[in-house]
N, C-alpha and C positions, 0 to 999 in steps of 0.2 A: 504494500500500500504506500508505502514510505517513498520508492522510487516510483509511482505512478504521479503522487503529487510532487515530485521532484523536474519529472517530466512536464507535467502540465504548468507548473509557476515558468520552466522555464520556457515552455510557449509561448504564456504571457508576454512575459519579459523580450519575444523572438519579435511578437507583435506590437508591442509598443517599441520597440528602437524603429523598425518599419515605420509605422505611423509617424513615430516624432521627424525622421528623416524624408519621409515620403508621405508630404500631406495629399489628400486625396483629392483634394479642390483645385489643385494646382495638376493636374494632368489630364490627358483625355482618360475617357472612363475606360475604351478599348486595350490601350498600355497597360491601364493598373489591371486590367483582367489579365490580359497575357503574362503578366509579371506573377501573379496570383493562381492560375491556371497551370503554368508550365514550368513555375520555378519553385516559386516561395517551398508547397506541399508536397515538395517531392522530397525535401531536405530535413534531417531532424533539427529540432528546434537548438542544438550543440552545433550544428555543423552551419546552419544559417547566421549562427554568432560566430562561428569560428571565420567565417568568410567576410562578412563585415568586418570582424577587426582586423584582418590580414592585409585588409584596403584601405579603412581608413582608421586604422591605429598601426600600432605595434606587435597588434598579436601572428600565432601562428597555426599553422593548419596541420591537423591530425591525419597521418595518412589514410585512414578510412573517410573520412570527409574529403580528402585529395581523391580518394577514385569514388568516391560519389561523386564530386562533383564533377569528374572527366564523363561519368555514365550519364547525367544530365546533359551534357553537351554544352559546346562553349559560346551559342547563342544563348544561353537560359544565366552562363555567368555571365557575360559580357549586356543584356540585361538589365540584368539585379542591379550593376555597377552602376551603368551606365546611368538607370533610375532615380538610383540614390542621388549619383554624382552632381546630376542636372540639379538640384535642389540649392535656392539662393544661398544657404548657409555655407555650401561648399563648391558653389561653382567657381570659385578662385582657384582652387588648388585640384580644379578638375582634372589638367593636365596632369598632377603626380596622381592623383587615385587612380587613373586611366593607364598610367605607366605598373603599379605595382597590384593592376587586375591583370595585367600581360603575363608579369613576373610569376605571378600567384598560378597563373594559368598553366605557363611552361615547367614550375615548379612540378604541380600535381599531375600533368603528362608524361612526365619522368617519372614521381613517382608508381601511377599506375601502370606503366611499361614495364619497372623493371619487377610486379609483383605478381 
């Protein structure tokens, strides 16, 4: 029970960083379904944290979340990023998040290659 409500807070927690970052008024309603549709709910709610902060902090990514996210495909990361990125808080440093969704990407290509 312990890890099921562990699971579920940290959904919460997966949905609110989303929302805070990607308000929904601010894009076409089509976007925010295809981003919601083909990416968000394929991801556990660890590994959609793990890839936000690998882009726009310092964190790093677990290699089962690296070959999830290459089994995803790299229209559903590049997406997600790209989503976020657009958002007035951080379209300044769109260029670097843009750059270390590349990295992140070829990162977990390599990873799931060599597994």
């Amino acid at each position: 029970m312990a890890r099921f409500n562990s699971q579920i807070t940290t959904l919460f927690i997966v949905v609110a960083l989303v929302c805070a970052f990607v308000p929904t008024f601010s894009v076409k309603e089509a976007e925010a379904n295809l981003l919601w549709n083909t990416c968000l709910v394929k991801f556990t709610p660890k590994c959609a944290l793990d890839i936000i902060a690998a882009v726009f902090e310092n964190g790093t990514m677990s290699d089962p979340c690296c070959n999830d996210l290459v089994k995803e495909g790299k229209v559903c990361h590049d997406t997600l990023i790209k989503y976020i990125a657009d958002k007035p808080m951080l379209i300044a440093h769109e260029t670097e998040y843009l750059k270390k969704s590349d990295d992140l990407w070829k990162h977990c290509v390599s990873i799931s290659k060599s597994a």
